[in-house]
VOGU-3710 file (C-alpha; in Angstrom, 3 decimals, decimal comma):
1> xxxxxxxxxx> 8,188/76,654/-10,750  6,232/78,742/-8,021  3,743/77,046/-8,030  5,188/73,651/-7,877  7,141/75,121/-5,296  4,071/76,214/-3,407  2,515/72,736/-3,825  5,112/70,825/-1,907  5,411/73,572/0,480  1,681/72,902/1,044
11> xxxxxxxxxx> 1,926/69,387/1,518  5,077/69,067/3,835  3,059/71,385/5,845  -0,256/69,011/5,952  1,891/66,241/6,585  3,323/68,026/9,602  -0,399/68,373/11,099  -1,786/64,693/10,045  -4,588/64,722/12,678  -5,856/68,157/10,899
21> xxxxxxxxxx> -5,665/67,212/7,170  -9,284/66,356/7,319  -10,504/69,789/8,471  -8,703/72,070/6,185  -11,101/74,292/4,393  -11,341/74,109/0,148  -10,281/77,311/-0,746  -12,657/77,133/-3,988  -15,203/74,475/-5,394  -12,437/72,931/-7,864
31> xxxxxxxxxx> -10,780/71,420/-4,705  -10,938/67,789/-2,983  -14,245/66,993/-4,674  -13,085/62,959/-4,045  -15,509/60,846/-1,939  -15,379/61,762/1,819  -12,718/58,878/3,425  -12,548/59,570/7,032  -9,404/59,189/8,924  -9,331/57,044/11,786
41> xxxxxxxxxx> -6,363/57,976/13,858  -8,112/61,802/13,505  -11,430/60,170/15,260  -12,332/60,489/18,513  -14,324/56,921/19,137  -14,999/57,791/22,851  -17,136/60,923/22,109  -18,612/59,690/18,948  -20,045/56,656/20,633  -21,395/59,488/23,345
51> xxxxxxxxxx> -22,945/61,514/20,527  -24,626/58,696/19,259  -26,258/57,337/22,443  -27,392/60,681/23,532  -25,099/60,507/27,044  -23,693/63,746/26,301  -27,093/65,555/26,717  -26,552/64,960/30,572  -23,108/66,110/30,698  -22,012/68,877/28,421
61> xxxxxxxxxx> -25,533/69,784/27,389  -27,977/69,292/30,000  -31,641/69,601/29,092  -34,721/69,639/31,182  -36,998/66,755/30,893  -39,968/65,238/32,766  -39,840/61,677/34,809  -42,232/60,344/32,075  -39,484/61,091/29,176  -36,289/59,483/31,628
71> xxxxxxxxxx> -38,735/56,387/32,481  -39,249/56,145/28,739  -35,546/56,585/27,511  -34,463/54,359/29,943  -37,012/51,436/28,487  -36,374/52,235/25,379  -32,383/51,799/26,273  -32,982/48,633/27,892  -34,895/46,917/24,898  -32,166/48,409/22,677
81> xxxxxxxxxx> -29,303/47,116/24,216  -27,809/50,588/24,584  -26,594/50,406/27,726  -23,733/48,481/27,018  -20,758/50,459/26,123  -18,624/50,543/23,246  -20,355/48,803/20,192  -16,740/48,661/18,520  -14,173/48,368/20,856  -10,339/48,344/20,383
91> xxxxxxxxxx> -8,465/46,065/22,552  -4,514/45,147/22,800  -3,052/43,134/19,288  -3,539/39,491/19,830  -0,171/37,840/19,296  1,640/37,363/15,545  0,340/34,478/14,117  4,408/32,994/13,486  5,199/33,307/17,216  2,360/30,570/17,465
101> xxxxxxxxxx> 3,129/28,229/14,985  6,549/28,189/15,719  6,212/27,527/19,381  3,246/24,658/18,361  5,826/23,288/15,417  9,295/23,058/17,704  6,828/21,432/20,110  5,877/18,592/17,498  9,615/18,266/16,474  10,354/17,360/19,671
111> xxxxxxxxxx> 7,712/14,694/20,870  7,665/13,100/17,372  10,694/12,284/15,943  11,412/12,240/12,350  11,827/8,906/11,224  15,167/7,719/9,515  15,067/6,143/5,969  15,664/2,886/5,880  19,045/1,368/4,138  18,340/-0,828/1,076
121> xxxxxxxxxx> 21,556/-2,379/0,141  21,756/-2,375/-3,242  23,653/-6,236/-4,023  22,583/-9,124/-2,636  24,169/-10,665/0,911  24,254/-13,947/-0,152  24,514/-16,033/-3,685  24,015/-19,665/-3,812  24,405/-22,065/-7,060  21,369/-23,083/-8,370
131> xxxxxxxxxx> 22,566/-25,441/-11,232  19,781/-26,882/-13,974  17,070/-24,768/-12,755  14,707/-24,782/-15,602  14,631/-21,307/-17,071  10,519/-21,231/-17,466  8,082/-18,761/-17,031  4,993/-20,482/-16,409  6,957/-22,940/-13,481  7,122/-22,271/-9,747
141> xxxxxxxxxx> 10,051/-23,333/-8,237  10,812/-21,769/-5,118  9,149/-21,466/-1,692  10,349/-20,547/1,860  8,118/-22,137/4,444  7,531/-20,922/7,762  10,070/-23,690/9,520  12,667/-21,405/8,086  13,762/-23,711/5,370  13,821/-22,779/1,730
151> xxxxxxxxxx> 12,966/-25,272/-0,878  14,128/-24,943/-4,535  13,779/-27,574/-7,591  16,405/-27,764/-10,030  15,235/-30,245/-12,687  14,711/-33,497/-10,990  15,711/-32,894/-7,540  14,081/-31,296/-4,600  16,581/-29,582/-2,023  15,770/-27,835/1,388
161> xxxxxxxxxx> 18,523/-25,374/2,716  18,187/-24,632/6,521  18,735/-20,644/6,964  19,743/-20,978/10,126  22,929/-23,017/10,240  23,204/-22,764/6,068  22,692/-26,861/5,568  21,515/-28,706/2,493  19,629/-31,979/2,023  18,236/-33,516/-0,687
171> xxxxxxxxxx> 14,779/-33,896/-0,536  13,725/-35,894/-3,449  14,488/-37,195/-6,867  12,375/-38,080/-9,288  12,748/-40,395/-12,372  12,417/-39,146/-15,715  9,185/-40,143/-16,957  7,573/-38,592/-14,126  9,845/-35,623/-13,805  11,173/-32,605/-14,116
181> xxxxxxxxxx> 9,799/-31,254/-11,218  7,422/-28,300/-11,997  6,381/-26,836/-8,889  6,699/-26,513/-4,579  4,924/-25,165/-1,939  5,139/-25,620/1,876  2,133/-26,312/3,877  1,340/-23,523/6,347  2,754/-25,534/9,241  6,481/-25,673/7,830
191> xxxxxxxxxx> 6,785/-29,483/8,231  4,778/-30,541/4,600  5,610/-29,701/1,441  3,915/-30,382/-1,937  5,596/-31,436/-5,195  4,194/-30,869/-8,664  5,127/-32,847/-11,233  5,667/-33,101/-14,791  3,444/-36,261/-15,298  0,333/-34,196/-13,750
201> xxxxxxxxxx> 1,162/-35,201/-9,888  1,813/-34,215/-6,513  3,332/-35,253/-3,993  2,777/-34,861/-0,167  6,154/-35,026/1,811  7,161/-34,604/5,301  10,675/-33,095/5,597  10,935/-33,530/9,060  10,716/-37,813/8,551  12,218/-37,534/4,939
211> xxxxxxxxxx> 8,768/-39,536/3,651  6,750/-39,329/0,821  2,800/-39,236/2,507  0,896/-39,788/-0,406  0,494/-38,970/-4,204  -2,814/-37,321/-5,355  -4,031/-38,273/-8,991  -6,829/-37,598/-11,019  -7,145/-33,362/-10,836  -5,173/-33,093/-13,926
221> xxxxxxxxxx> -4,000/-34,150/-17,282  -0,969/-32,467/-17,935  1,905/-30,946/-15,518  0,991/-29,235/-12,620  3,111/-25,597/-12,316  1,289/-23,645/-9,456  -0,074/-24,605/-6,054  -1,143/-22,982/-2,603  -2,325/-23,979/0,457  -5,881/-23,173/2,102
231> xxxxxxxxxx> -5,377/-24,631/5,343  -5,966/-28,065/4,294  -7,116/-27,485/1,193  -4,137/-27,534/-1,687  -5,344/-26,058/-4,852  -2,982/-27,122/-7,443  -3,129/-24,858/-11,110  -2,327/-27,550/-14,573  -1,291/-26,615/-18,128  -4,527/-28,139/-18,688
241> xxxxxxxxxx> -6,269/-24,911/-17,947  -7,890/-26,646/-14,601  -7,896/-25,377/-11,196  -8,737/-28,605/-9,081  -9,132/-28,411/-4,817  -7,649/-31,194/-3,015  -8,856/-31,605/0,812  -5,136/-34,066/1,760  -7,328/-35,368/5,015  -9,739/-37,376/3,175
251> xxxxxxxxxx> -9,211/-40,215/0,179  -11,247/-38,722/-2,316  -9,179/-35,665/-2,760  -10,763/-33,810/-4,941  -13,578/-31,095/-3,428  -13,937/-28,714/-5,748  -12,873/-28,137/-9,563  -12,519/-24,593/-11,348  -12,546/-23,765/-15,291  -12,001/-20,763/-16,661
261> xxxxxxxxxx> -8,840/-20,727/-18,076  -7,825/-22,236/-21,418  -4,615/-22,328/-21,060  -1,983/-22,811/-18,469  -2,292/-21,392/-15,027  0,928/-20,394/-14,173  -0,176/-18,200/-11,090  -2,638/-19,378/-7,978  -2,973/-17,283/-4,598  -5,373/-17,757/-1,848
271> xxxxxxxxxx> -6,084/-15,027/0,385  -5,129/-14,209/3,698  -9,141/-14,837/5,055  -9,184/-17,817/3,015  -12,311/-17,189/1,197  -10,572/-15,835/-2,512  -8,764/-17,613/-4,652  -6,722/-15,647/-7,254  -5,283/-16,984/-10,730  -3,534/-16,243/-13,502
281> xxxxxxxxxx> -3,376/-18,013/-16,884  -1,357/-18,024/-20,379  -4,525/-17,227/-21,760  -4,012/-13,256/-20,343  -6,483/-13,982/-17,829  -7,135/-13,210/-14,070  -10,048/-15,070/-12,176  -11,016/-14,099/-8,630  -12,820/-17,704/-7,523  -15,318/-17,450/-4,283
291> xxxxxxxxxx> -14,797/-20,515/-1,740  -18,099/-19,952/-1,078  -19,196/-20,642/-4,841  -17,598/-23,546/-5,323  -18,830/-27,080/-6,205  -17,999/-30,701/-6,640  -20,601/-31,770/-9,204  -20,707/-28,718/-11,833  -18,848/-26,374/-12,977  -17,808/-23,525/-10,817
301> xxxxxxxxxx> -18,368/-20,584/-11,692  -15,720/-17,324/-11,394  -16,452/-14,276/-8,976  -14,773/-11,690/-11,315  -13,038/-12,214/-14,516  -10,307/-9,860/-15,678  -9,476/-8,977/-18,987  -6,868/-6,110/-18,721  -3,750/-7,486/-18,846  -2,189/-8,159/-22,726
311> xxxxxxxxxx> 0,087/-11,465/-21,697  0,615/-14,393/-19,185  -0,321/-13,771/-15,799  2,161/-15,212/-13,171  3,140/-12,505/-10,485  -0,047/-12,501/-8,121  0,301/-11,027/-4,517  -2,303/-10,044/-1,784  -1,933/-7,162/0,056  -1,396/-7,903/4,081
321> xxxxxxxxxx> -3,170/-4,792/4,892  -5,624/-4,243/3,064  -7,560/-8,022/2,601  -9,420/-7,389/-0,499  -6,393/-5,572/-2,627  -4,631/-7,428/-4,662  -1,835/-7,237/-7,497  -1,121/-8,857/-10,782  1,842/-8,588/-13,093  1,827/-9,136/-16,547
331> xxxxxxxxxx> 4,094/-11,125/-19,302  6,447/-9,478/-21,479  4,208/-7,321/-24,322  2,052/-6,266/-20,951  4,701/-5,478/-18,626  2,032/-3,733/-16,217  1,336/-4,351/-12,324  -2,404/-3,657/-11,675  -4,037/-3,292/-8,567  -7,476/-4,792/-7,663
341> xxxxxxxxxx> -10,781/-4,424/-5,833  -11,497/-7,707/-5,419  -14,874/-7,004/-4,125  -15,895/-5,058/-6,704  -13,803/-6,911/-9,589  -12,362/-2,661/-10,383  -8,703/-1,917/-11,315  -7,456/0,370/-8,863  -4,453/1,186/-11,060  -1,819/0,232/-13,871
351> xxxxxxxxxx> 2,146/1,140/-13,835  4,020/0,236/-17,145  7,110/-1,358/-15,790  8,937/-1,474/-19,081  9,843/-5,119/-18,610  8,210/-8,712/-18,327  7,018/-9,244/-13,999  7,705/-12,686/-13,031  7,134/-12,473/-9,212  5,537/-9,645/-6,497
361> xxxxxxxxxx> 5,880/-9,817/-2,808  4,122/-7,639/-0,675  6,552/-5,982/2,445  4,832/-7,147/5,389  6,150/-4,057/8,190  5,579/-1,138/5,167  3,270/-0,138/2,585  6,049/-1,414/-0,559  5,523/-3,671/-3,017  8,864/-5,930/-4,733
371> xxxxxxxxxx> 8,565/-7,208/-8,155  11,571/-8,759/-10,288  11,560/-8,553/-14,066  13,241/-10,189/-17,579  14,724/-8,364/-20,367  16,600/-6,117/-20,276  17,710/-5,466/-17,058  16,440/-8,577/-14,641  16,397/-6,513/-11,819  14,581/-6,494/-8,697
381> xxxxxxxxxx> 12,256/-3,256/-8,221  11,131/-1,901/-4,683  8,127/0,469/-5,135  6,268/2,599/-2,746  2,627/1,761/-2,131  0,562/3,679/-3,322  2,299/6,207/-5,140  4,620/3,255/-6,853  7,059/5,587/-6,825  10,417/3,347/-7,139
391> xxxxxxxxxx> 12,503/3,613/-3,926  15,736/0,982/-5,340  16,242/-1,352/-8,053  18,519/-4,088/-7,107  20,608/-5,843/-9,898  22,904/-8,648/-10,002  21,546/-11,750/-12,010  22,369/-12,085/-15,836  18,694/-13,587/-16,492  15,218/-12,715/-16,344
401> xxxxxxxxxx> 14,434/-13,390/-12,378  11,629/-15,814/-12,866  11,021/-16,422/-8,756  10,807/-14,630/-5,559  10,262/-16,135/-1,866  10,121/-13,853/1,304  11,526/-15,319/4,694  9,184/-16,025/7,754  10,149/-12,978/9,620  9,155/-10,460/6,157
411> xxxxxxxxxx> 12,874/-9,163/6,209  14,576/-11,080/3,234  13,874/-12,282/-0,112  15,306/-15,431/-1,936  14,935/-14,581/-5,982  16,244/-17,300/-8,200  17,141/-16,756/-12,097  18,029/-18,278/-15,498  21,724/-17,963/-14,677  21,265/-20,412/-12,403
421> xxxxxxxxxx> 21,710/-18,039/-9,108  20,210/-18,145/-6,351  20,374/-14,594/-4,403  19,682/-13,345/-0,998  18,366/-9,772/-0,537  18,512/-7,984/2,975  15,519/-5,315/0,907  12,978/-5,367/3,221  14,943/-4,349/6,520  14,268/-5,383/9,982
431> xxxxxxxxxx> 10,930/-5,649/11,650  10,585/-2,727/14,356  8,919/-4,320/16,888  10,616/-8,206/16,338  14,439/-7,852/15,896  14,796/-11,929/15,522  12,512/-14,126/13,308  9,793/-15,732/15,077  9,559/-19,233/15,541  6,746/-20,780/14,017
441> xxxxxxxxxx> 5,601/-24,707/15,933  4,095/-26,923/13,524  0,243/-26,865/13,424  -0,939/-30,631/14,140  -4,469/-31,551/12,705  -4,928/-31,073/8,924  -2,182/-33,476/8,426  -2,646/-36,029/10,792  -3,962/-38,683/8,909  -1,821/-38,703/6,017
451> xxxx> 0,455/-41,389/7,142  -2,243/-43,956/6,485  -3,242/-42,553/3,602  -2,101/-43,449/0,234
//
């Protein structure tokens, strides 16, 4: 006990005298035999740094010496760099780190403004009847053009319905043995619109004059189910396998003929540049065609051909902003959407839906991607590009939803199903910069000689 008592005794007494712990004497050689560790708040920098430079010698200790040895020193200090002063020098704490970032953060929170997440309402804003639509996969059936009118065939008929005063007109009928009606597509100028049909024909019609312009023959041998414009090129996809190029300004139609497929092509998208044509087949596969490559006399051959997917491929979509991405979606025992490198031919990536993708639309003000499915649920899907993380699912139909259209202005989407709906989805939002739709004038030119054409 004494001795523990003398022990703390001993130490409350060194820790009244901190500056002098390091010069206590050991009292024998069994004490503090631990590595010297100086102490810095017991140092005395000022006269340390005069020890070492040898400035003391004038001062405290002045010794003699000859103007030889002070012309010397002084050289010898110059090439040195001694006579600067303190080597290490302490200076006042720079500011905390936090008061900086804080003052730098609240200044970012108040010239950029966080952005508010969009609304997605979840049902639809508008459902129309869409009796006798065929309930078919491989069939495309639906098409908004850029005049703001939305074409839809259900069986035989072909009707346009104005969105902006909510008319209808009957386009077309066509007779049985040439009928049902298999495919649309508007021109890029709004006013023409092109008809596939059953019998393996199109036909060119101008809406505006409620005329049929001419019927193009010959490309195929069976229905025709897909078709898009290239300007004035319409490439129309048959369940022939054949992908045939039809220039509509000249009489001999046909330009250009693809084969690849050996079965039905069911999906056909041209890029935005024009110079890639995409499509998808029953036969599981998905060509990337060059414009550049292709030829009237011989067969043409494909830029990339893609084996991944496992069933039909219908849902094709290129990216807006990014020209040589594109996605595919696969039939029900695939049930993947894969994204390309069409320049390369590479899959960028796969996501396992978990049900059958009929359709894709890109969003056109924001990096998301829609698809609609079949079994089980039929919903609509809005994902987030690219994590494809899934920002809403939108229900409503009672049937796999076999087509999607988007709306000139990129803010709604027309999706038409097996239970004979047809639904309108505010999903996309409003643009930012263009609160109304723009008005798109119809492009004179590629058409202009199909009145006398037949």
């Amino acid at each position: 006990m004494n001795a523990e008592s003398e022990s703390c005794s001993a130490t409350k007494a060194r820790s009244q005298r901190p500056l002098q712990d390091q010069f206590l004497k050991r009292k024998s050689y069994r004490e503090n035999l631990d590595r010297f560790i100086p102490n810095r708040s017991a140092m005395d920098f000022d006269y340390a740094h005069c020890m070492l430079t040898g400035a003391w010698r004038g001062k405290e200790n002045p010794v003699a010496s000859s103007p030889s040895r002070e012309a010397y020193r002084k050289l010898l200090a110059e090439s040195l760099n001694m006579n600067r002063t303190r080597i290490l020098a302490f200076r006042n704490k720079p500011p905390t780190r936090m008061d900086t970032i804080s003052s730098d953060w609240s200044s970012v929170q108040l010239s950029e403004p966080v952005k508010s997440r969009r609304y997605i309402p979840q049902t639809s804003e508008r459902t129309l009847d869409a009796p006798d639509i065929q309930d078919d996969f491989y069939l495309n059936l639906l098409d908004w053009g850029t005049s703001n009118v939305l074409a839809i065939a259900l069986s035989n008929t072909v009707y346009l319905w104005n969105a902006a005063n909510s008319s209808t007109a009957e386009l077309v009928t066509v007779d049985d043995d040439t009928g049902p009606v298999t495919s649309v597509k508007w021109a890029p100028d709004g006013r023409h619109i092109s008809i596939g049909l059953n019998n393996s024909e199109i036909q060119l019609w101008d809406h505006t004059a409620n005329k049929l312009l001419r019927t193009l023959r010959g490309g195929h041998d069976s229905r025709v189910g897909s078709l898009d414009w290239n300007s004035h090129i319409l490439s129309t996809g048959g369940m022939d396998g054949r992908i045939v190029n039809n220039d509509v300004r000249i009489r001999s139609h046909i330009v250009e003929t693809y084969s690849g497929h050996h079965q039905e092509v069911c999906g056909l998208k041209w890029s935005t540049s024009g110079r890639q044509l995409a499509s998808g087949g029953n036969d599981n596969l998905l060509h990337i065609w060059d414009r550049s490559m292709a030829s009237v006399n011989s067969r043409t051959e494909w830029l990339h051909r893609l084996e991944d997917h496992t069933a039909a491929v219908k849902a094709l979509a290129w990216c807006p902003f990014q020209a040589n991405l594109l996605a595919s979606g696969g039939g029900g025992s695939d049930r993947c959407i894969k994204f390309w490198n069409t320049h390369t031919g590479s899959c960028l990536n796969s996501v396992d839906t978990g049900s059958q993708v009929c359709a894709l639309l890109w969003n056109t003000h924001e990096r998301e991607l829609l698809s609609s499915h079949g079994f089980t649920q039929n919903q609509l899907t809005l994902w987030k590009y690219p994590s494809m993380v899934k920002m809403a699912e939108l229900t409503g139909h009672t049937s796999r939803v076999l087509f999607m259209t988007q709306s000139p202005d990129g803010c709604t989407v027309a999706s038409a199903a097996g239970d004979e709906t047809l639904r309108f989805w505010n999903v996309f939002g409003s643009p930012e910069v263009a609160a109304k739709a723009a008005t798109v004038k119809p492009v004179p030119g590629p058409f202009a000689h199909l009145n006398c054409i037949r």
